[in-house]
C-alpha atoms as one frame of an Amber mdcrd trajectory, in Angstrom:
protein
 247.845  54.325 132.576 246.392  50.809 132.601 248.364  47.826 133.865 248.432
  44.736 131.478 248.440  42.226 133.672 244.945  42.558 134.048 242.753  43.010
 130.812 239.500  45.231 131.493 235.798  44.829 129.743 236.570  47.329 126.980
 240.267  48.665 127.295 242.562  49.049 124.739 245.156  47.586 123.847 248.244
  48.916 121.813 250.274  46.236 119.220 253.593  47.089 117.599 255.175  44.222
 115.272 258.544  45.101 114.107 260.386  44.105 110.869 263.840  44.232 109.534
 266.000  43.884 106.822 268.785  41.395 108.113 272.326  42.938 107.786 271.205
  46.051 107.092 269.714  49.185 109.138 266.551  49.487 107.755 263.916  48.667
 110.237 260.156  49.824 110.890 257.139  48.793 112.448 253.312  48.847 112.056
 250.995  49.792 114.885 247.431  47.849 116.054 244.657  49.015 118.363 242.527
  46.335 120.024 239.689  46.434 122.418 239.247  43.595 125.147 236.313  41.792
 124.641 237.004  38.817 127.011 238.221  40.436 130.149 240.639  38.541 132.531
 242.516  39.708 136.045 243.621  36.230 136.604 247.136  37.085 135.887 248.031
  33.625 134.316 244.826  33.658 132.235 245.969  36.985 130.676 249.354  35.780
 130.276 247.554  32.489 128.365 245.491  35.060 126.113 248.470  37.818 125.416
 250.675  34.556 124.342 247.772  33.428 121.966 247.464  37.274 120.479 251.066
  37.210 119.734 251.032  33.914 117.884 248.116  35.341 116.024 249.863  38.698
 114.805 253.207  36.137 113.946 250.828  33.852 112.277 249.401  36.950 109.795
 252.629  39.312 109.816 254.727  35.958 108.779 252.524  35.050 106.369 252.644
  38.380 104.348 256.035  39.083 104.430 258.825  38.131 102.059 261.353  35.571
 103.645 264.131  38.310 102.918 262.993  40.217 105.915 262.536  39.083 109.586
 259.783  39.809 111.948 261.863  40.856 114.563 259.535  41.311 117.916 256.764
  42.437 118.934 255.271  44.590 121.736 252.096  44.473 123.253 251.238  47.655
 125.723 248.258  49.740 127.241 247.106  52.192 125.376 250.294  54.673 125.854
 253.471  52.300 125.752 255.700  54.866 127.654 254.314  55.517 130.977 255.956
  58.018 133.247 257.339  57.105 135.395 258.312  53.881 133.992 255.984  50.624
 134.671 257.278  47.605 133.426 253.575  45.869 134.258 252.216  48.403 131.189
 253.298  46.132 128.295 255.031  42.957 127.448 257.737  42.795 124.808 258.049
  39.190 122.568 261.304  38.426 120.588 260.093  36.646 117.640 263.255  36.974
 115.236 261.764  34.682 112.508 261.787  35.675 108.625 258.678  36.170 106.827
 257.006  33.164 104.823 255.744  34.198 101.669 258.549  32.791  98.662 259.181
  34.854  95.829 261.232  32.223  93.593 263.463  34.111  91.348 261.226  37.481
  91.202 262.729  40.546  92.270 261.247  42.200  95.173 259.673  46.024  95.086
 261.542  47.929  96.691 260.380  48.722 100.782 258.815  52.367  99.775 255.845
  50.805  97.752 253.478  50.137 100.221 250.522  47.686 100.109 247.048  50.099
 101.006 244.565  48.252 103.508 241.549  50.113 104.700 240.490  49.654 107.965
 236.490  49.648 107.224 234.086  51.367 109.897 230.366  51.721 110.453 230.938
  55.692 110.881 233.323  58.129 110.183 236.459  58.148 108.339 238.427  54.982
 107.178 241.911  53.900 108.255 244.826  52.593 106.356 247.248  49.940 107.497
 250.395  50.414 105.303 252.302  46.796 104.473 255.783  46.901 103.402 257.762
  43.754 101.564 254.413  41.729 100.716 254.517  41.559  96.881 257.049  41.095
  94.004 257.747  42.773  90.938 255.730  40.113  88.881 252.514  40.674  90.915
 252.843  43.991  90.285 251.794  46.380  87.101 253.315  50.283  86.592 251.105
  52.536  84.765 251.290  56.076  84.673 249.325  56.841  87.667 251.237  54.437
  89.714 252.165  51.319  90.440 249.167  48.376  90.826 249.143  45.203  92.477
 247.681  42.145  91.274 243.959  41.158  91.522 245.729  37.706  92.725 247.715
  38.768  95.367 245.086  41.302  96.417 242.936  38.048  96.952 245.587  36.402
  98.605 246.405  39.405 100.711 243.090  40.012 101.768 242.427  36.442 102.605
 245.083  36.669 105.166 243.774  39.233 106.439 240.172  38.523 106.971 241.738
  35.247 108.737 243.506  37.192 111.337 240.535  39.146 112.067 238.761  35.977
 112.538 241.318  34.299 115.244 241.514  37.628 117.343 238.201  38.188 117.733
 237.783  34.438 118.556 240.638  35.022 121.798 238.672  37.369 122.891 239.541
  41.042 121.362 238.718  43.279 117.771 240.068  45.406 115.794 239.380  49.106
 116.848 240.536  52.348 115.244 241.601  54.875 118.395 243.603  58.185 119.107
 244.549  60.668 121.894 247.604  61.193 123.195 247.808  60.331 126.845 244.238
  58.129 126.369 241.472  57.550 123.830 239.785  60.395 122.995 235.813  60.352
 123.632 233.832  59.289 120.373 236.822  58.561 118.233 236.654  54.673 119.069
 235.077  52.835 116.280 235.399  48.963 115.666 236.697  47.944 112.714 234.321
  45.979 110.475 236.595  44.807 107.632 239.522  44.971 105.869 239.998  46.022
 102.405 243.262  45.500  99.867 243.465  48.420  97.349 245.238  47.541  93.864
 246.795  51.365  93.910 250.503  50.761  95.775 251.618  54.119  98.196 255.216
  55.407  98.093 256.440  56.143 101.651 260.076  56.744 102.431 261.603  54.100
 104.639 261.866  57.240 107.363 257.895  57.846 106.825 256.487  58.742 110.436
 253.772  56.383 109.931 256.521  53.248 110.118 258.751  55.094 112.719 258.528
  53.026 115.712 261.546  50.895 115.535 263.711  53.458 117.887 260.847  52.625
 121.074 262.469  49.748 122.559 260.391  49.375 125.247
């Protein structure tokens, strides 16, 4: 278990931002790997560079999501977030608490089990998909009999976003990996990710899907 008050030449990093639907309890999250490319142990220095992370992930979460939700907090760990025993020094936990920026006017919302499809692009192996909740409307959205498609404008828009954020957290320092193992990452399944791709074709995922199910790890 790796400490985060230091940031090591090639660790990574776990990021959680969590979103809500005010007054109601409907809550779920979506989870980030990063690798350090700009390692620190100067304790303020990291503290500078996890602030500057943060503000990146509100910047792009924010700018997605509907004002009728609220990014709530978010949690930046080592790789495992739960260490045992407990060590507060493995992650650092932001309150945010701010509703999302992107206006709808007076179109209806989809509802939160159409999910936007991003695909995490790699040089090798299999892709991975990021799954967005509460980032389009009705109007930007067509249902066919296959499914429901989202605009080639807000794909645009989407993946403009996107491809921005990618941008500012690679210039503080870290990228965008694609990682799994349980207690660490697993040998050979690191891969950095080289892009990010919006698909028009929407997902249905129940608002208890395991891939959103995070919001009971309070860290």
């Amino acid at each position: 278990m790796s400490r985060i008050n230091r940031l090591d030449q090639d660790e990574v990093l776990t990021v959680r931002t969590y979103k809500v639907v005010p007054g109601a309890q409907i809550a779920w999250a979506n989870t980030y790997e990063l690798i350090v490319d700009d390692p620190s142990q100067d304790v303020s220095e990291v503290t500078t560079k996890l602030n500057n992370l943060r503000n990146a992930f509100v910047t792009m979460e924010r700018t997605l999501l509907n004002v009728s939700y609220t990014l709530d907090r978010i949690i930046i760990s080592s790789y495992v977030a739960d260490s045992q025993p407990y060590d507060p020094f493995t992650f650092v936990s932001y309150t945010i608490s701010l509703p999302g920026q992107f206006t709808s006017g007076s179109n209806p919302l989809v509802p939160l089990q159409l999910c936007v499809l991003v695909k995490r692009l790699v040089a090798f192996g299999r892709q991975g998909n990021l799954l967005f909740r509460g980032i389009v409307t009705r109007n930007e959205t067509t249902v066919t009999p296959t499914g429901t498609i989202v605009s080639s404008a807000r794909v645009s828009a989407i993946e403009t976003v996107l491809n921005n954020f990618l941008a500012a957290i690679r210039q503080l320092g870290f990228d965008l990996v694609m990682a799994r193992g349980v207690q660490q990452v697993e040998v050979g399944t690191l891969r950095r990710v080289t892009g990010l791709e919006v698909k028009q074709d929407m997902r249905f995922k129940k608002l208890n899907n395991r891939y959103f199910d995070r919001v009971r790890n309070q860290n």
